[in-house]
C-alpha positions as CSV (number, residue, x, y, z in Angstrom):
1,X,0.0,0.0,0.0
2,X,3.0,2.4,0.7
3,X,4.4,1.7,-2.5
4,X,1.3,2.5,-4.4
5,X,0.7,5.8,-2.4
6,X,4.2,7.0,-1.9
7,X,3.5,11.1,-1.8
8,X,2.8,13.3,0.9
9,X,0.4,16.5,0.4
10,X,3.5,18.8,-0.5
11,X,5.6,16.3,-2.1
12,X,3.0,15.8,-4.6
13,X,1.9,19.6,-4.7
14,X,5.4,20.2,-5.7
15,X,5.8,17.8,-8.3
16,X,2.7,19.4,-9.8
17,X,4.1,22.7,-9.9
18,X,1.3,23.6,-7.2
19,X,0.9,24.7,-3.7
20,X,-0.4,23.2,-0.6
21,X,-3.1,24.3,-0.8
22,X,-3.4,24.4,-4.2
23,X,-4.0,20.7,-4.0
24,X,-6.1,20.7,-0.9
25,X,-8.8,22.9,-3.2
26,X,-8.1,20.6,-6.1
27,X,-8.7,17.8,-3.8
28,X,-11.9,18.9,-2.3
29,X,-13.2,20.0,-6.0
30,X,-13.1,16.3,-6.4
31,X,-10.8,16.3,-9.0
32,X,-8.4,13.7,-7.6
33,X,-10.3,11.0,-6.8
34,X,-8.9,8.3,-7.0
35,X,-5.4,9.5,-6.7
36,X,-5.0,9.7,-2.9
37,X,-5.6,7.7,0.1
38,X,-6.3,8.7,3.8
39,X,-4.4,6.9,6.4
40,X,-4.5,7.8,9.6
41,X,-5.5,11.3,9.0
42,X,-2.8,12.0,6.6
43,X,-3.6,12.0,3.2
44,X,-1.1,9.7,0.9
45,X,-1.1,10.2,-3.5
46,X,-0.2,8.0,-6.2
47,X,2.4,7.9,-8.7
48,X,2.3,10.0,-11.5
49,X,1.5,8.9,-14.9
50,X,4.8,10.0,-17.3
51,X,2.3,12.9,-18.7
52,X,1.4,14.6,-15.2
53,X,4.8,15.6,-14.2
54,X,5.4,19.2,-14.4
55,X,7.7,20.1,-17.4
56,X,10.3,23.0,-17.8
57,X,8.5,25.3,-18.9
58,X,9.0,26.2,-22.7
59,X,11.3,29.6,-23.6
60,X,9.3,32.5,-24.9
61,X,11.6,34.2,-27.4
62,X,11.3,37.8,-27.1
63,X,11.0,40.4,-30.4
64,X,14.6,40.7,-31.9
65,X,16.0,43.9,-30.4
66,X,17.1,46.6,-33.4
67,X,19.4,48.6,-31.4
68,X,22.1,50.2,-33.3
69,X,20.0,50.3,-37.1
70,X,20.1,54.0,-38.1
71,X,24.0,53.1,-38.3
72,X,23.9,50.6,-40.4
73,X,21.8,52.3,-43.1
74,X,18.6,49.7,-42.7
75,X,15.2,50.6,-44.0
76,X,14.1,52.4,-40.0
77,X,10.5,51.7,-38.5
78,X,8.6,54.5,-36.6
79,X,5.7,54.4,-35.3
80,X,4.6,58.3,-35.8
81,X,6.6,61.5,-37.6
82,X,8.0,62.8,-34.2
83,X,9.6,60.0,-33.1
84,X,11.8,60.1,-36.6
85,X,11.9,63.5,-35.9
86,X,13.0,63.2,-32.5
87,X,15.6,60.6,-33.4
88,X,17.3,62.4,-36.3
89,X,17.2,65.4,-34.1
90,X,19.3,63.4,-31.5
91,X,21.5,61.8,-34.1
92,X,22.6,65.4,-35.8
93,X,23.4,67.0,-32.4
94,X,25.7,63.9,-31.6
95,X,27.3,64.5,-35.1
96,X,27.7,68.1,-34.6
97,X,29.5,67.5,-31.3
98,X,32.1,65.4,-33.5
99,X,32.5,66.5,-36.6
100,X,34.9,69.7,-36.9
101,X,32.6,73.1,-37.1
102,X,34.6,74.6,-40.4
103,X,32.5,71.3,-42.2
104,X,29.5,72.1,-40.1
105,X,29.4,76.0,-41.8
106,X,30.0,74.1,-45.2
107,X,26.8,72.2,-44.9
108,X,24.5,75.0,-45.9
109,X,26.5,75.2,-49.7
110,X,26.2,71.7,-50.1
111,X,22.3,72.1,-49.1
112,X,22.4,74.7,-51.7
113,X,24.2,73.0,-54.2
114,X,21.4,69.6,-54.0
115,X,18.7,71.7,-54.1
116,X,19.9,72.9,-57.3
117,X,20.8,69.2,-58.5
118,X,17.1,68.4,-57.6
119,X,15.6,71.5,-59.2
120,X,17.5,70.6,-62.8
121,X,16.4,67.1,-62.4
122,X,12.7,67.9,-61.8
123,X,12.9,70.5,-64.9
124,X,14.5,67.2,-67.3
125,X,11.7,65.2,-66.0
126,X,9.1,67.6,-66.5
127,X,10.9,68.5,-70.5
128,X,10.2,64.7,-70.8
129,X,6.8,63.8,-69.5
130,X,5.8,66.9,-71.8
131,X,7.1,65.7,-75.1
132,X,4.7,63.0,-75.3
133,X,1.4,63.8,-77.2
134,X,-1.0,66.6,-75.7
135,X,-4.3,64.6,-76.7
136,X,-2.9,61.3,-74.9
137,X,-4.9,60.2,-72.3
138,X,-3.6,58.1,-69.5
139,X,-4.6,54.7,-68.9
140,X,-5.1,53.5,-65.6
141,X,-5.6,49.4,-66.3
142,X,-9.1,50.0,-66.3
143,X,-9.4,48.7,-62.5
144,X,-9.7,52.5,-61.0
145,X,-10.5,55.9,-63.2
146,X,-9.9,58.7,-61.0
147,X,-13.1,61.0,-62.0
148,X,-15.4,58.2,-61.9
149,X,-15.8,57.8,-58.0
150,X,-16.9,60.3,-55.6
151,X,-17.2,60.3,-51.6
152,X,-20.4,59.1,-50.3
153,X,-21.2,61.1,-46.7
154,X,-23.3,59.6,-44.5
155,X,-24.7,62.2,-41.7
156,X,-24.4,61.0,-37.9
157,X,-27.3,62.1,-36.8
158,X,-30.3,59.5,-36.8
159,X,-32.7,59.4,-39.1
160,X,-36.2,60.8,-37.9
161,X,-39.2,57.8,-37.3
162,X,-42.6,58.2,-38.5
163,X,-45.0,57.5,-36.0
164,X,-47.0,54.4,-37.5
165,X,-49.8,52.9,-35.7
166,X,-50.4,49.3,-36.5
167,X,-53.6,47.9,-34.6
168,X,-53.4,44.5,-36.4
């Protein structure tokens, strides 16, 4: 009979990752039965099946960590506009700190100079996209025509009832 019931209260408890009285409430919910025996006003358990004995638990792997991106010139995820802003802010006052100030005062002529790059581009573009036909229409697949669809509005506010009286 010892054999058979070899567990005390908290030895079993522990070996089903539970407390005392854990298993007390378990016990008196009658969900044991059959797994216990009372001898002497101590209460004796069986052997656990392989299945019931508590397991280590299973690693959660947390979100990979992208510390250190904005360096390495990956695509960069933010939430919201202020945060980027926020960051870049933060990353240009670090660079100002170590870069030597005569290249700092050069920055605005090589704005400058861009913005001009940009502006010729835009113009070459714009020389191109104008050389095709003047008559040609633009074909959108057929899927989506931008004129064709306008914004349906639906007001808020409820709809007014009639007052209806039904006597049948």
């Amino acid at each position: 009979m010892e054999e058979e019931y070899p567990y005390t209260q908290l030895e079993f408890a522990k070996l089903l990752g539970l407390s005392k009285a854990g298993l007390i409430s378990r016990r008196k919910a009658g969900k044991l039965e059959g797994q216990y025996i009372v001898k002497d006003k101590c209460y004796f358990y069986a052997r656990l099946r392989p299945d019931q004995v508590k397991h280590t638990p299973k690693k959660h792997t947390k979100r990979p960590r992208r510390r250190g991106v904005s360096y390495t010139g990956e695509k960069l995820k933010y939430r919201n506009v202020a945060l980027q802003n926020h960051n870049e802010m933060k990353m240009l006052l670090k660079l100002q700190r170590q870069i030597d100030p005569k290249l700092i005062d050069s920055v605005p002529d090589a704005l400058a100079l861009y913005q001009k790059q940009k502006e010729e581009n835009s113009r070459a573009a714009k020389l191109a996209q104008s050389s095709t036909k003047p008559g040609a229409r633009k074909d959108y697949g057929g899927l989506y025509k931008p004129g064709s669809h306008t914004s349906q509005w639906k007001s808020l506010e409820p709809k007014p009832k009639k007052k209806e009286f039904n006597y049948y």
